[in-house]
C-alpha positions as CSV (number, residue, x, y, z in Angstrom):
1,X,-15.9,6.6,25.2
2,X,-15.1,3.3,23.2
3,X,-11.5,1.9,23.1
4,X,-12.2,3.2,19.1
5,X,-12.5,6.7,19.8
6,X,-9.3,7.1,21.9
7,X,-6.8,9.7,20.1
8,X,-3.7,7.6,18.7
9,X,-0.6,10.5,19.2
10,X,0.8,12.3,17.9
11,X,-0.9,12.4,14.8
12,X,-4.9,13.0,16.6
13,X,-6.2,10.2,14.2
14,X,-8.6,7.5,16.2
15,X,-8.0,3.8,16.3
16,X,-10.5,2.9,13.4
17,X,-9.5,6.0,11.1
18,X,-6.2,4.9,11.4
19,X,-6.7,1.5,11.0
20,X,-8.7,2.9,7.5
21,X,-6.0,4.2,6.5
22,X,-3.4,1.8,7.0
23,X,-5.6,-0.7,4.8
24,X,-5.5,1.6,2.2
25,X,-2.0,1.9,2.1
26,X,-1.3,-1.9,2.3
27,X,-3.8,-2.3,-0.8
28,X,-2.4,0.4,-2.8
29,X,1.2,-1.2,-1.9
30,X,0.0,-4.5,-3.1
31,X,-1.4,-2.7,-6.4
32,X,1.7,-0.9,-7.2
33,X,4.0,-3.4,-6.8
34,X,2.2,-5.7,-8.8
35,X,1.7,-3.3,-12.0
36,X,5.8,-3.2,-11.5
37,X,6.5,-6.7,-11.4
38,X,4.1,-6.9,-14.7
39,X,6.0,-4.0,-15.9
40,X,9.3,-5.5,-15.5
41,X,8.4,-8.8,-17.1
42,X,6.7,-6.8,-20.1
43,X,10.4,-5.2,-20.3
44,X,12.2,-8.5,-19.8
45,X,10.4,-9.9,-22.7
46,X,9.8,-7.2,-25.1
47,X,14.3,-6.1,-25.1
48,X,16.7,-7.8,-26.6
49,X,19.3,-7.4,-24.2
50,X,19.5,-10.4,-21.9
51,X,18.3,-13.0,-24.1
């Protein structure tokens, strides 16, 4: 048994599955926020208020 396959608790997941997982979520993080900072600037430019 590799240091890989040990169970990480409480959630039964193994190192690498939840090291897959937890690069997934950073990427989709990183995805989301920047379609809302786009977002935001397409509102900033496209409303008069503030300008």
């Amino acid at each position: 048994m590799t240091e890989a396959d040990t169970k990480v608790y409480p959630t039964g997941l193994t190192e690498a599955e939840a090291i897959e997982i937890n690069d997934g979520l950073k990427w989709g993080t990183r995805i989301f926020a920047a379609i809302s900072v786009f977002a935001h600037v397409l509102a900033f430019a496209l409303t008069p208020w503030l300008q």
